[in-house]
C-alpha positions as CSV (number, residue, x, y, z in Angstrom):
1,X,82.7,3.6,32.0
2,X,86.3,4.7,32.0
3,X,88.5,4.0,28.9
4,X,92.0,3.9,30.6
5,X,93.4,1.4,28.2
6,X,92.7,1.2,24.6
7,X,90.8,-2.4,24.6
8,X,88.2,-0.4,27.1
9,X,87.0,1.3,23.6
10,X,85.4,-1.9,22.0
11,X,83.7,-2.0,25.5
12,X,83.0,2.1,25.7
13,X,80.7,1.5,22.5
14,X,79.0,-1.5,23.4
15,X,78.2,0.3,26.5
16,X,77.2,3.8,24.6
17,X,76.9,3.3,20.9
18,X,76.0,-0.2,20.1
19,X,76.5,-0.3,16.3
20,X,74.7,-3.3,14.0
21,X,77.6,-2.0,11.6
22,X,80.6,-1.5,13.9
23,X,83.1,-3.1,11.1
24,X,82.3,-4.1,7.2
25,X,83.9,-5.8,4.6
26,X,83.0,-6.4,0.8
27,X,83.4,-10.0,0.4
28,X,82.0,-11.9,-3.0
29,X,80.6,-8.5,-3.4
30,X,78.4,-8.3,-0.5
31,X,79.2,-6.3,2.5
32,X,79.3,-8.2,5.6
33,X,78.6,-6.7,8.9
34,X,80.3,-7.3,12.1
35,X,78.3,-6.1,15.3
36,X,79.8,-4.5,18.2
37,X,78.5,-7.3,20.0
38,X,80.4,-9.4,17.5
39,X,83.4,-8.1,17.9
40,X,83.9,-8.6,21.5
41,X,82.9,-12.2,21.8
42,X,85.6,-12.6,18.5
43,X,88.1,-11.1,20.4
44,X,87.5,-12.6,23.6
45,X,87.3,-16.0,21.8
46,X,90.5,-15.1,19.9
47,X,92.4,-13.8,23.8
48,X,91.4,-17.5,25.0
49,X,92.8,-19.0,22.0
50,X,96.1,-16.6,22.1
51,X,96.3,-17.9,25.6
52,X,96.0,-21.3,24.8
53,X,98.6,-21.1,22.3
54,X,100.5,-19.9,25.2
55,X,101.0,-16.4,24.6
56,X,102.7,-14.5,27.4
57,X,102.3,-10.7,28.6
58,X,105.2,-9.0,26.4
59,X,105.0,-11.4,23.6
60,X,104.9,-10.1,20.2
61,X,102.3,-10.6,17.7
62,X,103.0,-9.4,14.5
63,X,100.1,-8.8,12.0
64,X,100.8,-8.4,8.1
65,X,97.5,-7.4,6.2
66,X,95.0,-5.3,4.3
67,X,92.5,-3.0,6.2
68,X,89.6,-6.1,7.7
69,X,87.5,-6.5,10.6
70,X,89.7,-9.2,11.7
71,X,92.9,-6.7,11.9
72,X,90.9,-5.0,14.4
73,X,89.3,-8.0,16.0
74,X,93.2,-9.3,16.2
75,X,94.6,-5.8,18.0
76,X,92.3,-6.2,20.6
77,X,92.5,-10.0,21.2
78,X,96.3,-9.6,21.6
79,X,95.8,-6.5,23.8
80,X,93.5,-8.2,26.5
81,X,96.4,-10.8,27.1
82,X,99.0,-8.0,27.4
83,X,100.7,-8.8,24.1
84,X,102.4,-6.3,22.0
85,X,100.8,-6.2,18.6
86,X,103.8,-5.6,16.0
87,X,102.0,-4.0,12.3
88,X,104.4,-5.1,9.5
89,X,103.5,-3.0,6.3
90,X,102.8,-5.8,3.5
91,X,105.3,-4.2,0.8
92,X,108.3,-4.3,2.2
93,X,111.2,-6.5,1.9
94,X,112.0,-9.6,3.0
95,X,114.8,-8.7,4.3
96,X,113.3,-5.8,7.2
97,X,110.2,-8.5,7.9
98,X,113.3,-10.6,9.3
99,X,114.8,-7.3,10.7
100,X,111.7,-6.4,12.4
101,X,110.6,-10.1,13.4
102,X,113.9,-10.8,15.4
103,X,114.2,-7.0,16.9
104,X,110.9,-7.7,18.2
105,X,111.2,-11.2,18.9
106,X,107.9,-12.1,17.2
107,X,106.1,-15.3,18.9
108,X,103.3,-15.5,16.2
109,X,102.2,-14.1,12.9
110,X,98.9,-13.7,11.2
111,X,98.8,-12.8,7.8
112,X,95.8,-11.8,5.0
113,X,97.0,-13.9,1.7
114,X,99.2,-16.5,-0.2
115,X,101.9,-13.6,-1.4
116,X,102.3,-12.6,2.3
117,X,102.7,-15.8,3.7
118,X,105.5,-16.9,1.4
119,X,107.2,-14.1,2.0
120,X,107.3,-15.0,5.7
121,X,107.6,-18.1,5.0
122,X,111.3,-17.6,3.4
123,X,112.8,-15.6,6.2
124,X,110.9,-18.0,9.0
125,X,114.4,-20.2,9.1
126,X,116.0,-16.7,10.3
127,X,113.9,-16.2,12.8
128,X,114.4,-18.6,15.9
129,X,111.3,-16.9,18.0
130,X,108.4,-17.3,15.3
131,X,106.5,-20.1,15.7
132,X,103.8,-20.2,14.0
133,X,102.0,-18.5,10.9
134,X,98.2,-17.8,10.3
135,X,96.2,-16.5,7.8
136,X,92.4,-14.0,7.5
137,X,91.8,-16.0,4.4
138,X,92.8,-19.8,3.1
139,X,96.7,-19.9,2.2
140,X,98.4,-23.1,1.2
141,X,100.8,-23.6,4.4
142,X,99.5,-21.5,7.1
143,X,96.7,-22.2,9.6
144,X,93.5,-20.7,9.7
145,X,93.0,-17.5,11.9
146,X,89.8,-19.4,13.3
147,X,92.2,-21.8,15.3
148,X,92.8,-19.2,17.0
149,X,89.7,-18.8,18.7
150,X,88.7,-21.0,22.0
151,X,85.4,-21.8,23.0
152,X,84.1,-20.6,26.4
153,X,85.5,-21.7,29.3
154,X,85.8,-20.7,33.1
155,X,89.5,-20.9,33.7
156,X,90.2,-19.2,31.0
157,X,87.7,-16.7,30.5
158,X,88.8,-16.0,34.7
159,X,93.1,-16.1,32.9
160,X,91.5,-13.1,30.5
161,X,90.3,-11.0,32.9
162,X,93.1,-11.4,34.9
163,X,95.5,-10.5,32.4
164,X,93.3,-7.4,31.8
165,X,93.0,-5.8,34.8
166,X,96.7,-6.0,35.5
167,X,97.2,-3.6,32.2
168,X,97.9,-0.5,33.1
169,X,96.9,2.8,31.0
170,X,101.5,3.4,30.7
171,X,101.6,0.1,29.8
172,X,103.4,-0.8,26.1
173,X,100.7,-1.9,23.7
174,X,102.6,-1.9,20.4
175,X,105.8,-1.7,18.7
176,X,105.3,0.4,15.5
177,X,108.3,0.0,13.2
178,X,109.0,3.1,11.3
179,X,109.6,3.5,7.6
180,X,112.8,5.0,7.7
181,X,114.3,7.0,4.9
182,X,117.3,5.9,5.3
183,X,118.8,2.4,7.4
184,X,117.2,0.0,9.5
185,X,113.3,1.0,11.0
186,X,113.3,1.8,14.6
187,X,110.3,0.1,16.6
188,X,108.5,3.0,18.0
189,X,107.3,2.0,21.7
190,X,103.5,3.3,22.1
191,X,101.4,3.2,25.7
192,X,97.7,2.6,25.7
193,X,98.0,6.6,27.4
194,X,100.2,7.6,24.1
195,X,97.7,6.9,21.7
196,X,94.2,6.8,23.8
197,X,95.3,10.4,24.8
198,X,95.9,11.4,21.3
199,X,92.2,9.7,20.7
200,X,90.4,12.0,23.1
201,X,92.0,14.8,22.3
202,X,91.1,14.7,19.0
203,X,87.3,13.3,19.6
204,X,86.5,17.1,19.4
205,X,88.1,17.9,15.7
206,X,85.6,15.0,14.8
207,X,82.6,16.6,13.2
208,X,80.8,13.0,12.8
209,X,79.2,10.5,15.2
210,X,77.2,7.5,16.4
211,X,75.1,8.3,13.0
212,X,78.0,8.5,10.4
213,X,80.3,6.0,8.3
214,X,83.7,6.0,7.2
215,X,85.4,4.8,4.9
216,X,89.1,3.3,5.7
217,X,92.0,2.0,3.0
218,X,95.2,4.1,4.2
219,X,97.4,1.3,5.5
220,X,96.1,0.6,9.6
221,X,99.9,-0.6,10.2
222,X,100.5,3.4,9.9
223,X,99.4,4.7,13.4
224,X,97.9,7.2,11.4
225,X,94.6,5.4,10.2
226,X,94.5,3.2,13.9
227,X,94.5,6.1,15.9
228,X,91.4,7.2,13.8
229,X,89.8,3.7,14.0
230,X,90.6,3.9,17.5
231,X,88.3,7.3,17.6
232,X,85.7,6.4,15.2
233,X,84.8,3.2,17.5
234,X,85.1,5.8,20.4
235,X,82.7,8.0,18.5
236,X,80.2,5.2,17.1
237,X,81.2,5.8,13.9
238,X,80.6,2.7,11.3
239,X,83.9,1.5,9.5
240,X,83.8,0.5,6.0
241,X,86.8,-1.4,4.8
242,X,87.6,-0.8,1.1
243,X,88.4,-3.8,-0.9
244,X,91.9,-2.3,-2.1
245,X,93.5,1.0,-3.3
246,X,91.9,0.3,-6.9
247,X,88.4,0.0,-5.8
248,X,88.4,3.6,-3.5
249,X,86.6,4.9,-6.1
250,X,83.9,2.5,-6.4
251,X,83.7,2.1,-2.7
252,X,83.2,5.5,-2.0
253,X,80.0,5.5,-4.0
254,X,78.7,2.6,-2.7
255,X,79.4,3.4,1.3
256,X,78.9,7.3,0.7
257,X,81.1,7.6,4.0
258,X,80.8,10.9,6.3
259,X,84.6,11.2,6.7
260,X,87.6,9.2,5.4
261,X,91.7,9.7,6.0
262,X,93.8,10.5,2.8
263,X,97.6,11.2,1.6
264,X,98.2,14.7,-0.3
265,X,99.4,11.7,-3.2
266,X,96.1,10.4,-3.1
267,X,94.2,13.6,-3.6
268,X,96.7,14.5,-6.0
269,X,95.4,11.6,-8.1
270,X,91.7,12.5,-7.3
271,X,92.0,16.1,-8.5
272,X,94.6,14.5,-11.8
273,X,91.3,12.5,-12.9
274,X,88.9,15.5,-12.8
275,X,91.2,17.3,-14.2
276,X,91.8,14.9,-17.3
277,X,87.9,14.6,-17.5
278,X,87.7,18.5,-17.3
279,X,89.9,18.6,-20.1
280,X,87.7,16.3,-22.4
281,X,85.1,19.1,-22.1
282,X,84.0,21.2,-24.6
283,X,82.4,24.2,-25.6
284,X,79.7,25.6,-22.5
285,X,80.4,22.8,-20.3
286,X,84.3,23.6,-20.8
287,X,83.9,27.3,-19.9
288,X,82.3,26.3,-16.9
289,X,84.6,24.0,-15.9
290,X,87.4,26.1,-16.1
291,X,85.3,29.3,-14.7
292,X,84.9,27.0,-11.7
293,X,88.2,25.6,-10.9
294,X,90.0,29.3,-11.3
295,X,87.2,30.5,-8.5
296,X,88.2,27.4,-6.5
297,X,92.1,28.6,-6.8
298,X,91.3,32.1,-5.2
299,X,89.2,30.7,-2.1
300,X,90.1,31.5,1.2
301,X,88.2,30.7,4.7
302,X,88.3,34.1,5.2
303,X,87.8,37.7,4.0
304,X,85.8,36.8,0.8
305,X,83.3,38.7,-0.4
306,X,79.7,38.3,-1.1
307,X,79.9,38.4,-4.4
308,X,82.7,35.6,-4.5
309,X,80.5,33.7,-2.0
310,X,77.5,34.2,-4.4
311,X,79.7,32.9,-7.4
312,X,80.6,30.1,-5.2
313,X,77.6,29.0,-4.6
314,X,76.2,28.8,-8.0
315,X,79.8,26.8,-8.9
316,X,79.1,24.5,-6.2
317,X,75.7,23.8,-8.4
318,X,76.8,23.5,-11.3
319,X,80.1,21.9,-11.0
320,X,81.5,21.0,-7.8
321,X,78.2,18.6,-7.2
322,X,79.8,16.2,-9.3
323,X,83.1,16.7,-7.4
324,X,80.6,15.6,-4.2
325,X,78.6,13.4,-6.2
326,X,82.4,11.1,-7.2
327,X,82.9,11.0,-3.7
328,X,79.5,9.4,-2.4
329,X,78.1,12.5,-1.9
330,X,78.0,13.0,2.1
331,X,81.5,13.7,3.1
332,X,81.8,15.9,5.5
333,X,85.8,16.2,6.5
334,X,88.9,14.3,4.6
335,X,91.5,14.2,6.7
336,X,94.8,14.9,5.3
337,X,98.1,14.0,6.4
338,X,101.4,12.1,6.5
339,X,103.1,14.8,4.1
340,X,102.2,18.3,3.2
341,X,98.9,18.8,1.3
342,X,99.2,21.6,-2.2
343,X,97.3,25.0,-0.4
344,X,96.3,25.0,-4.1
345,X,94.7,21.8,-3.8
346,X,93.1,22.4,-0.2
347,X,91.6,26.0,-1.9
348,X,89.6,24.0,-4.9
349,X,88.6,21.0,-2.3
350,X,87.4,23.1,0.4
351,X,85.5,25.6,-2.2
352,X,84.0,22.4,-4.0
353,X,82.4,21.9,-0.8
354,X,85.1,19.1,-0.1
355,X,86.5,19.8,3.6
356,X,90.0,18.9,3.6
357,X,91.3,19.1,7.0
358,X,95.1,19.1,6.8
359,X,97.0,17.7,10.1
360,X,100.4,17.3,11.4
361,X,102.3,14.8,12.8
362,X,104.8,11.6,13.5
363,X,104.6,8.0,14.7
364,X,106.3,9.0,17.9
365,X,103.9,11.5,18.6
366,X,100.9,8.4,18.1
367,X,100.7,10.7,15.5
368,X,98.5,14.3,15.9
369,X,100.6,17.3,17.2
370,X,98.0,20.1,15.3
371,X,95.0,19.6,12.6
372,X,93.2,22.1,11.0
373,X,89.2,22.2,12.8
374,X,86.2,23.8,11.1
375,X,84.6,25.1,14.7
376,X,84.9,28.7,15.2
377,X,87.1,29.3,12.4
378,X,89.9,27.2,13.4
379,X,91.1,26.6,10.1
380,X,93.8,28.2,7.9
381,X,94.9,26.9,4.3
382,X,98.8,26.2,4.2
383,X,99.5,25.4,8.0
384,X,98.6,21.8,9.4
385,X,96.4,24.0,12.1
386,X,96.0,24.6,15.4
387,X,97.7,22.3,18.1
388,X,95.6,19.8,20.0
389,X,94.1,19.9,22.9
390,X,97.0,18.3,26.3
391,X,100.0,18.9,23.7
392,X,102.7,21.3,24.1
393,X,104.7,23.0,20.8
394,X,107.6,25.4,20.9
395,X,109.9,26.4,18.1
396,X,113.6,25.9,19.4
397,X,116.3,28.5,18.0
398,X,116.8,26.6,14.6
399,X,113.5,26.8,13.8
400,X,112.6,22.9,14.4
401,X,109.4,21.9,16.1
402,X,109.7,20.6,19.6
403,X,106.4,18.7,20.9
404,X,105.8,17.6,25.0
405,X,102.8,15.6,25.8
406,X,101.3,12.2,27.0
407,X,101.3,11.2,22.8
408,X,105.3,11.3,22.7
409,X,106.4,7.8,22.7
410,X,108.0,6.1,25.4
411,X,111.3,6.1,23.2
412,X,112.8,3.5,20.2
413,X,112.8,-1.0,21.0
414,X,116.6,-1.6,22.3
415,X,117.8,2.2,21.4
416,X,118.7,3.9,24.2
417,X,121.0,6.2,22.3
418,X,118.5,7.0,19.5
419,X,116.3,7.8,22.4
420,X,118.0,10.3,23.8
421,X,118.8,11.8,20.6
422,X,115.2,12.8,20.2
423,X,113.9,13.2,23.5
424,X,116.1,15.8,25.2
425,X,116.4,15.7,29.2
426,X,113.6,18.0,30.0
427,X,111.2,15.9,28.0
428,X,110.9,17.3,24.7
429,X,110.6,15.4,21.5
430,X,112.3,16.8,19.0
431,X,110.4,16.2,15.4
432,X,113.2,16.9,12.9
433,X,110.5,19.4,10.5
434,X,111.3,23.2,11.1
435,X,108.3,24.7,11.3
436,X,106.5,28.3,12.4
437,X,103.2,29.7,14.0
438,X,101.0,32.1,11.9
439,X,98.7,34.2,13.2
440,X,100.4,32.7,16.7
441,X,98.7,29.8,16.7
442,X,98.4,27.7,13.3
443,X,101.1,25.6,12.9
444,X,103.3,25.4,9.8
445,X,105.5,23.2,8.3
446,X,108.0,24.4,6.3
447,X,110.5,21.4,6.0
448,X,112.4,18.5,7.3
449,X,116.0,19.9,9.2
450,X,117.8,17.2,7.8
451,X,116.6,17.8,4.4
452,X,117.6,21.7,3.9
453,X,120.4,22.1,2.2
454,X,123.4,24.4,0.9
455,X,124.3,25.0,-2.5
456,X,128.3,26.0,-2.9
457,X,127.5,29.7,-2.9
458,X,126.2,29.2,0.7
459,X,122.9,29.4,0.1
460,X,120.0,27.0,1.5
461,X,117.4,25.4,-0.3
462,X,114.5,23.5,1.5
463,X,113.2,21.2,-1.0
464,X,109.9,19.7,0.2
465,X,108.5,23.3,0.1
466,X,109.5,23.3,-3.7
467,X,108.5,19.9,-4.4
468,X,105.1,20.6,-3.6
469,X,104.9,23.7,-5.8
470,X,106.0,22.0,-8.7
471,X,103.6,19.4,-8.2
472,X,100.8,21.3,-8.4
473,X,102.3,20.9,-12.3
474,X,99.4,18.1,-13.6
475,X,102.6,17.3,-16.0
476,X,105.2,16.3,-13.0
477,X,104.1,13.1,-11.3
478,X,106.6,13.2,-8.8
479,X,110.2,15.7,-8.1
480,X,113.0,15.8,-6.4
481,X,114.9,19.1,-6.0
482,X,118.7,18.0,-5.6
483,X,122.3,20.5,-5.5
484,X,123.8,20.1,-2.3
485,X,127.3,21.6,-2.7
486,X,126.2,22.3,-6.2
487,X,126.7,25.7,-7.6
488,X,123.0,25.1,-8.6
489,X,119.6,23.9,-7.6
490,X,118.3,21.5,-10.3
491,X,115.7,18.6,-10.1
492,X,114.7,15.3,-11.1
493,X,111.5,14.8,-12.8
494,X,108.8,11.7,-13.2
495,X,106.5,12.6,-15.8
496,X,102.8,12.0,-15.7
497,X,102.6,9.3,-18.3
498,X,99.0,9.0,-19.0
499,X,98.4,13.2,-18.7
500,X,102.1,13.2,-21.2
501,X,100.5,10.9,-23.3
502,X,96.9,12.9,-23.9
503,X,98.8,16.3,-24.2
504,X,100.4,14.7,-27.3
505,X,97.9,12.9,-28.8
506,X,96.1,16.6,-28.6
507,X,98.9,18.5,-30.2
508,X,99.5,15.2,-33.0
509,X,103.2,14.7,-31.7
510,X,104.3,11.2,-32.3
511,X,106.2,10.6,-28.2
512,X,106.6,6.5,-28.9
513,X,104.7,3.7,-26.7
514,X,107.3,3.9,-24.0
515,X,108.1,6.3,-20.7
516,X,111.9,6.1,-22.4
517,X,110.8,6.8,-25.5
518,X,108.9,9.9,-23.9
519,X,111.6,11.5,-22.2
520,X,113.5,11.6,-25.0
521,X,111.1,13.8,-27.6
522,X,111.9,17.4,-28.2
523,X,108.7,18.5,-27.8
524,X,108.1,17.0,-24.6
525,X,110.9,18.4,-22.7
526,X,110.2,21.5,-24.3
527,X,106.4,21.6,-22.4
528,X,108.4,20.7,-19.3
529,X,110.6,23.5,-19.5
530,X,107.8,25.5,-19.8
531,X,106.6,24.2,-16.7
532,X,109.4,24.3,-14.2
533,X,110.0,28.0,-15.6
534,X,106.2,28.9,-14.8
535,X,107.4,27.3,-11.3
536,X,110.5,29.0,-10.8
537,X,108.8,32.6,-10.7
538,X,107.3,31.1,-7.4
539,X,111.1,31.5,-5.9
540,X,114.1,33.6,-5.4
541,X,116.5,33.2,-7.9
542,X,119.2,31.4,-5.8
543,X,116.1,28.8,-5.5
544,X,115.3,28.6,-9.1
545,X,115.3,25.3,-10.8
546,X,118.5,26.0,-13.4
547,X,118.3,22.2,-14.6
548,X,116.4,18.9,-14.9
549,X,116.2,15.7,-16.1
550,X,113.2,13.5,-16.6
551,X,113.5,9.9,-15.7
552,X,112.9,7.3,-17.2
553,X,111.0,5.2,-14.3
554,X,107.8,5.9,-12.1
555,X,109.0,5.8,-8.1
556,X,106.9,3.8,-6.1
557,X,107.0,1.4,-2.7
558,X,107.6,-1.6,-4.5
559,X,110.8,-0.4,-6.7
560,X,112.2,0.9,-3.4
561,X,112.3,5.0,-4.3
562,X,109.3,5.6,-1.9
563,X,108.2,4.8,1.8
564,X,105.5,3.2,2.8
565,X,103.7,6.6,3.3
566,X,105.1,7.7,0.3
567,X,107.9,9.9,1.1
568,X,110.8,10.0,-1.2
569,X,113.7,7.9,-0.3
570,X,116.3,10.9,-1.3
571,X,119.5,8.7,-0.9
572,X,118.0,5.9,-2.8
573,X,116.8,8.0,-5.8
574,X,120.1,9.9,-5.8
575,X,121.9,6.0,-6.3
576,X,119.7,5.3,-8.9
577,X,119.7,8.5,-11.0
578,X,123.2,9.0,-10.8
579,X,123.8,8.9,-14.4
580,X,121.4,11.6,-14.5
581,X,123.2,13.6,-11.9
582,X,126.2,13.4,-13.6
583,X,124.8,14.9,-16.8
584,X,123.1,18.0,-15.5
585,X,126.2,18.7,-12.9
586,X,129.0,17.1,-15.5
């Protein structure tokens, strides 16, 4: 059949991969599965029902919830009756929900729990369009999900495919509101073309099928992980929903997936707690460990030698299996994206026979521009890869990475002007990262434009590129290099609490119960000036980190420093650690 809109998919693998397991979720610790069958008749049932309720073509349906069959179920439902789904992230503020809701002039809202719905159900006053509020699970105050399903019926079931077959492939499908570093979100407009075209395209970079499982827990409001449910239903590939971000662990032993998505933070934290169980080693098994991980550090996809590869293997044996083993033991590719991935990080993975396959690209590109692809080689360690298949890159004069192709959006909700700002007159979008090819053909990020800047002696500093080499720092949770107009680059530092605490307990030093407490010991801010000066040798001297200052806070979604993909909000950090800016810059 042709797949011209992205409903057809749901309907592509009934047709070709009919899967007993097409969606599963852990619930009273049983995994329940939802048929490909199943899913359809839900989702017809639920487009009667949306109907019905008297849901127009162009009507928004916003949807606030954890990664569930029934997000999925929802998305195609609202899709079939030409509505435009509208994916709120769950953690942020009050204050954007009502933002987004009235921008978007949200008819309905379905939501996955009691916390979510009284958020909504505080700004609901301030917004005139919303109607009604439903709930995946039982909520004091919100209607069950189920009443939104209709029985069969022949006018309606005839309304239904009506409604369908007037969609067109350049129709809008859904507003995606981005995180935004700084201001307001903009709704990003995406086609069924925009993101099915990024879907097939990237069907080949898929090195799993009808046979394999995945595992999914990166937030499915981020086009990032839709896009890829999107192609694992187009592939037959089973999805696995994980029960939260604290149970990956456990669920990744239980599903043993094939492939599953991940944030460079993520691994981060992966490689922090084999790293902290590495160090608990001792004697034999601590040599080992250590032999192993410094072999991982020097692996490259090409020009090793046999002797490396012969070391390698027997390291894959004797270590790395457990690396495998903590992961279920069958992945076969991790895709990595949303910020830049440590190439240090990507060298042990992919030598611990973990594939890591790093990727590149933006919500308004419905997301892949370039990922990294095992076939023939196609894979280089420090660029996000070769660019896929229908999609145009140049670099422009500045350096910054232009992109043409049927996955550029069809511009920003009610912004004209911000439109045009991105999307220059011959069709380009312009991405804002500066960026390079290597080898001609492997793309590379090096930073974000607005984000280079000048110290007072005239000299520029791209800090994401430094951030992500001090990170490799087990010690340094998160950094932010500051010094714009400063005669000086310096940083601000959130220490690793738990890997702090263990380094002192090993040496006896006394650093108090408390992150404030920490910061403040001698000792401790002597072991991270011996880090950031290891660091500093990475860089020319006009980049060297001359000064820092740890905080006394972790940054996260909730506390406002970070996005929702876990970017740093610069100006919001800078705000909040002023004091400290004042002290290392007087």
């Amino acid at each position: 059949m042709d797949v011209k809109r992205l409903f057809d998919v749901a309907y592509y693998q009934l047709e070709k991969y009919p899967q007993p397991d097409a969606f599963c979720d852990k619930k009273n610790g049983k995994w329940l599965k939802t048929s490909t069958k199943e899913y359809i008749e839900k989702a017809n049932a639920m487009s009667r029902g949306l109907i019905k309720k008297g849901i127009q073509p162009g009507d928004a349906v916003a949807i606030i919830s954890n990664n569930r069959s029934e997000w999925n179920i929802s998305d195609i439902a609202v899709q079939q009756v030409g509505g435009i789904l509208v994916p709120v992230y769950p953690t942020i503020t009050e204050d954007i929900y009502a933002y987004i809701f009235n921008d978007a002039r949200v008819k309905l809202c379905i939501v996955s729990d009691q916390e979510l719905f009284d958020k909504v159900n505080r700004i609901i006053s301030k917004v005139p369009t919303l109607n009604e509020v439903y709930s995946y699970t039982s909520v004091n105050g919100a209607k069950p999900w189920t009443e939104l399903h209709a029985d069969a019926d022949t006018a309606l079931d005839q309304e239904v495919e009506k409604r369908k077959a007037a969609i067109k492939a350049e129709d809008l499908v859904t507003l995606i509101y981005t995180s935004g570093t700084t201001g307001n979100p903009k709704g990003v407009m995406l086609s069924h073309n925009n993101i099915l075209s990024n879907v097939l395209a990237c069907e080949e970079r898929l090195p799993v099928g009808k046979d394999a499982v995945a595992l999914s827990f990166l937030p499915v409001c981020h086009i990032y992980e839709r896009m890829l449910l999107y192609l694992y239903q187009y592939t037959g590939v089973s999805v696995y929903f994980a029960e939260s971000m604290d149970t990956i662990g456990d669920n990744l032993k239980e599903v043993k997936p094939n492939v599953f998505t991940a944030v460079p933070r993520l691994l981060e934290k992966v490689f922090d707690k084999i790293m902290a169980k590495g160090e608990e080693l001792s004697g034999i098994k601590r040599k080992l460990f250590f032999w192993a991980l410094a072999l991982g550090e020097e692996y490259d996809v090409i020009g090793k030698s046999a002797m490396y590869k012969f070391k390698l293997g027997i390291a894959r044996k004797l270590v790395f299996s457990k690396w495998q083993a903590a992961l279920g033991g069958n992945v076969e590719v991790v895709a990595s994206g949303s910020a830049a991935l440590q190439p240090r990080l990507a060298r042990i993975f992919m030598a611990a026979g973990v594939p890591v396959m790093e990727g590149y690209g933006l919500t308004e590109t419905s997301p892949v521009i370039s990922v990294n692809w095992e076939k023939d080689n196609l894979v280089r360690i420090a660029t996000t890869g070769t660019v896929i298949k229908g999609v145009t890159v140049k670099i422009a004069e500045d350096g910054e990475i232009l992109v043409k192709g049927p996955n550029v959006m069809m511009g920003y909700y009610n912004m004209p002007k911000e439109t045009a700002e991105v999307i220059d007159a011959d069709g380009w979008f312009h991405t804002g990262d500066i960026g390079t090819f290597v080898e001609g053909k492997f793309l590379k990020i090096t930073d974000r434009k607005k984000e280079i800047f000048k110290t007072s002696g005239g000299k520029y500093i791209a800090p994401q590129l430094m951030e992500n080499k001090f990170k490799e720092s087990r010690f340094i949770e998160q950094i932010m290099i500051i010094g714009e107009n400063q005669k000086m680059p310096a940083a601000f530092i959130v220490p690793a609490v738990d890997v702090v605490k263990e380094w002192c307990k090993h040496n006896a030093i006394d650093c108090g119960a408390t992150q404030q407490e920490m910061i403040k010991n001698g000792k401790v801010i002597e072991q991270f000036q011996k880090e950031v000066d290891h660091y500093n040798t990475f860089f020319g001297d006009w980049e060297k980190v001359k000064r820092f200052e740890l905080t006394d806070c972790q940054w996260s979604i909730g506390t406002g420093e970070m996005t929702p993909t876990l970017k740093l909000k610069r100006k919001v950090i800078m705000a909040k650690h002023d004091d400290l800016f004042k002290k290392i810059y007087g």
